[in-house]
Wavefront OBJ file of the C-alpha trace (Angstrom):
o trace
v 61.912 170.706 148.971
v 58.749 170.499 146.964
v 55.617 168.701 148.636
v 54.406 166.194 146.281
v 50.927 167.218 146.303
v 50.025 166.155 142.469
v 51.717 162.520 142.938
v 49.657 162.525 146.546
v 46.652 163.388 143.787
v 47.761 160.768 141.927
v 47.395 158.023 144.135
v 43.914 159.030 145.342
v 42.727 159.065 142.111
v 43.672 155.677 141.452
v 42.741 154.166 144.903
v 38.828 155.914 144.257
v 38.807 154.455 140.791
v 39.880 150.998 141.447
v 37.353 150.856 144.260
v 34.783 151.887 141.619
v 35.995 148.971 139.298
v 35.925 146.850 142.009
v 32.474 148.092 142.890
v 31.377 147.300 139.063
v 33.507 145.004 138.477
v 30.875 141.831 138.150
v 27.938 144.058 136.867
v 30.403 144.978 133.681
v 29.787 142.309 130.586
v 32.757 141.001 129.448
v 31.893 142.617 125.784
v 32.166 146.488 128.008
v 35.481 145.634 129.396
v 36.754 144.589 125.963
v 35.502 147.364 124.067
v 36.744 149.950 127.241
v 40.071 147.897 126.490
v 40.552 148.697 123.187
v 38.930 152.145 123.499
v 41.963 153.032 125.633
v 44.410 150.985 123.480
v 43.569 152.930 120.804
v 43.313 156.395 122.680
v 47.451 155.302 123.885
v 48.770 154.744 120.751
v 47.497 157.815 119.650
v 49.253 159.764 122.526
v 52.180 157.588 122.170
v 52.719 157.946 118.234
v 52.511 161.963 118.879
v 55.140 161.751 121.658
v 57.584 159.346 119.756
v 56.999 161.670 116.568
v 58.587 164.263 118.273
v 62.101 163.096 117.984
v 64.900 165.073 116.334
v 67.077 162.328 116.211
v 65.507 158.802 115.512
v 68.940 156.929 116.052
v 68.441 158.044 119.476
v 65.264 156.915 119.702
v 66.518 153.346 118.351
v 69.532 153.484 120.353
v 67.677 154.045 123.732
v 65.428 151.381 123.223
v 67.700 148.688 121.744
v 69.992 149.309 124.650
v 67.420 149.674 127.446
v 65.809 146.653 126.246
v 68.559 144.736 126.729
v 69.551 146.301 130.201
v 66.420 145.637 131.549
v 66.674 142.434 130.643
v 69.919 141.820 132.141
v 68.859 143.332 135.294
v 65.449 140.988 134.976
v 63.160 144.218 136.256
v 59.755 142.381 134.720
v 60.850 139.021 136.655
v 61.567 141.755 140.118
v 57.962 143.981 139.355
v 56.362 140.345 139.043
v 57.568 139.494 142.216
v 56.948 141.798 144.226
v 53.417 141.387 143.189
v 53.235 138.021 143.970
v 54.818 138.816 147.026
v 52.069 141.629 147.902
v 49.187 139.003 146.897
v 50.755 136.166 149.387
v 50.599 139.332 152.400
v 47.160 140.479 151.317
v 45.992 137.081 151.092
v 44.304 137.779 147.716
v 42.347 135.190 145.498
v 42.023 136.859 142.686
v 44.244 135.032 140.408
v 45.203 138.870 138.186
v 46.278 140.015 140.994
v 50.265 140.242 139.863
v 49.126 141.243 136.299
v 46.761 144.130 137.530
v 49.688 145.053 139.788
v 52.409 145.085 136.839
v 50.277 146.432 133.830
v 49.006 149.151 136.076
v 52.122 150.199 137.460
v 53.776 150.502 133.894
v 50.679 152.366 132.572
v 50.692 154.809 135.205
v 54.368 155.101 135.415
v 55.615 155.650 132.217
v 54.771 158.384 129.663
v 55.835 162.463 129.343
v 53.052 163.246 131.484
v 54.654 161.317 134.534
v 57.831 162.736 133.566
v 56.986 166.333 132.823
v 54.150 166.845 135.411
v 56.680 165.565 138.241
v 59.754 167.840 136.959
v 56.961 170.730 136.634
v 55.913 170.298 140.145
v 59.447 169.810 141.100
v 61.485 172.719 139.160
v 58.254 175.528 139.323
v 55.789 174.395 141.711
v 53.300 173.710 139.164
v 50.807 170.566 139.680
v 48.637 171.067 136.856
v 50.338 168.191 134.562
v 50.003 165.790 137.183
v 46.233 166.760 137.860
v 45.286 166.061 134.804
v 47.564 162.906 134.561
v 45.557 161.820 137.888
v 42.381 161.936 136.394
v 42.771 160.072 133.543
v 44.444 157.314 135.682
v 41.658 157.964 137.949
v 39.133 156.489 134.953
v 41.772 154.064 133.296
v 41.944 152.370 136.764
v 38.080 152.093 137.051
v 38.364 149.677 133.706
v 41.688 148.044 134.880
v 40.216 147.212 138.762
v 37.110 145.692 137.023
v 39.051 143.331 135.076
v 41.982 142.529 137.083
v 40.896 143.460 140.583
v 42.497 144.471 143.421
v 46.205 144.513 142.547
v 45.006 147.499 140.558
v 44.291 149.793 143.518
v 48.582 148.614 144.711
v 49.990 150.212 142.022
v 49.607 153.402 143.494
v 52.652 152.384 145.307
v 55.288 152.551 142.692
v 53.438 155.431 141.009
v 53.774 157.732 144.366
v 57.491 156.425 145.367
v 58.537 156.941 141.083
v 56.677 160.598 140.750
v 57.180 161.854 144.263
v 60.941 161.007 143.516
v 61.621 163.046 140.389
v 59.856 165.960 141.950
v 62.338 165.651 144.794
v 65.439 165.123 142.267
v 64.146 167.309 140.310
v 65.819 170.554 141.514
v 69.303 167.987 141.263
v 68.756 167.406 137.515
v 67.740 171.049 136.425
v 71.191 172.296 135.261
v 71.675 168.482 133.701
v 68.906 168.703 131.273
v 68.626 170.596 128.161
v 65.858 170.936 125.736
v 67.525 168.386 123.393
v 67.369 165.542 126.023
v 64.040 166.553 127.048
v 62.344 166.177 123.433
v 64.774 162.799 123.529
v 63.192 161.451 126.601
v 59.498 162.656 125.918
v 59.798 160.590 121.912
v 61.553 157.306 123.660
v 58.355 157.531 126.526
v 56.286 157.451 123.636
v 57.740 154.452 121.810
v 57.049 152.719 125.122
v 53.547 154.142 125.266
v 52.593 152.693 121.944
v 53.803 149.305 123.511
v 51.283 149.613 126.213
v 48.635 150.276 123.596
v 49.759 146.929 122.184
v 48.846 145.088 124.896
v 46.083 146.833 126.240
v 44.836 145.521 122.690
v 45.841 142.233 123.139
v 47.813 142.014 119.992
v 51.240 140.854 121.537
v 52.349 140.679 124.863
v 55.590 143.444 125.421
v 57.480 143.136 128.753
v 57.799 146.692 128.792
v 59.118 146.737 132.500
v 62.224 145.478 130.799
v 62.178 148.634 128.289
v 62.358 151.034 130.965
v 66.225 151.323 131.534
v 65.513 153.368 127.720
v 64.288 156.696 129.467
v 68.029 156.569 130.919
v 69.694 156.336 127.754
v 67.439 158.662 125.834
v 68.933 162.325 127.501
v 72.456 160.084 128.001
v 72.536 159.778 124.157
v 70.965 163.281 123.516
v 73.688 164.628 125.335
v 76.364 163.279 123.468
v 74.985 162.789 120.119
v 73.199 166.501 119.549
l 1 2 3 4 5 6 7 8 9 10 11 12 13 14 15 16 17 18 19 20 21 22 23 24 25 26 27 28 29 30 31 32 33 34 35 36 37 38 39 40 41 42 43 44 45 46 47 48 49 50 51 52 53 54 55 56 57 58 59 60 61 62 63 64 65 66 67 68 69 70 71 72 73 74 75 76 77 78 79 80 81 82 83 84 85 86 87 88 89 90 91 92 93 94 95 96 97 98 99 100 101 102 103 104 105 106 107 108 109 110 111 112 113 114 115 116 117 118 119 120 121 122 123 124 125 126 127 128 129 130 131 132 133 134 135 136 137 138 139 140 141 142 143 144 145 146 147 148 149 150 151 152 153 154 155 156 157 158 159 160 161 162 163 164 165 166 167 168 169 170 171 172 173 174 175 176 177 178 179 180 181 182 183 184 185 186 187 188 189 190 191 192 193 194 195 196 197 198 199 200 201 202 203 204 205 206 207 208 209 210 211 212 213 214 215 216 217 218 219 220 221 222 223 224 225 226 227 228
């Protein structure tokens, strides 16, 4: 079994930059968070439009989302990550008001994307931590904005990141003779669909409950599988 040393990475990373948001937090003008906002909305979509572009099969693409949409929303995951955020703010005794929202948007941020994905099955399959490095330190400075804006529950999303990384690594031996490239490329182009959501919001255009679009990296290599 693989120690997961880049996840481990991971988490200090975004514990040391959501002190530093909280640390700047009320010296930053409202006009710099906004503009650090959309400065990383815009850098997301980016990253998420070349992910989702990769697809070699765009009805899987639809497909995946269309039917993890609607599982998650069966299943209510948003309605579960939101409580379970209230629930940490009641036992931390928090006033700060974001707290559930910093938790949530933080833990989908850092949670979903090819980087998360790849860098954990990397570190899993060859021993290899250098996706998840890098994927640490931009989280590192995306939770330095995030902290300053919605404070503390920022710095408890390193929670769900650790358990969610450190448990592909793990699994990752287990799903090795499962995956092809096919599925891969699948899961990598749905991750970025749901990337360019979080650019969405992180731009304040619409709000996406993408918690509820997760159940779509499932069907992704599912529908890989049996459509290519």
């Amino acid at each position: 079994m693989v120690f997961p040393l880049g996840s481990l990475f991971n988490v200090v990373c975004i514990v040391v930059g959501g002190v530093v948001g909280l640390v700047l937090g009320g010296r930053l003008p409202d006009r710099m968070r906004a503009i650090v906002f959309t400065g990383l909305g815009l850098c997301t979509l980016i990253i998420g439009m070349q992910m989702g572009l990769k697809t070699q099969n765009p009805l899987v693409l639809v497909f995946s989302i269309l039917l993890g949409s609607i599982t998650g929303e069966l299943l209510k995951l948003e309605d579960r990550l939101t409580a379970l955020g209230d629930w940490m703010k009641k036992r931390m005794r928090s006033g700060n008001e974001r707290f559930t929202e910093g938790f949530v948007s933080s833990s989908v941020l850092f949670c979903i994307g090819a980087m998360a994905i790849l860098g954990s099955f990397d570190e899993g399959l060859r021993g290899d931590h250098t996706i998840l490095f890098t994927k640490s330190i931009l989280d590192g400075f995306a939770s330095v904005a995030f902290a300053a804006s919605y404070g503390v529950g920022v710095i408890f999303s390193a929670i769900p990141v650790f358990i969610y990384q450190a448990s592909l690594t793990v699994f990752a031996t287990v799903l090795q003779p499962i995956l092809n490239e096919a599925m891969m490329t699948e899961l990598v182009a749905t991750g970025g669909a749901l990337i360019i959501g979080i650019s969405i919001n992180l731009m304040e255009l619409r709000r996406i409950p993408l918690t509820n679009m997760l159940p779509a990296l499932v069907f992704a290599p599912v529908l890989a599988r049996i459509l290519m």
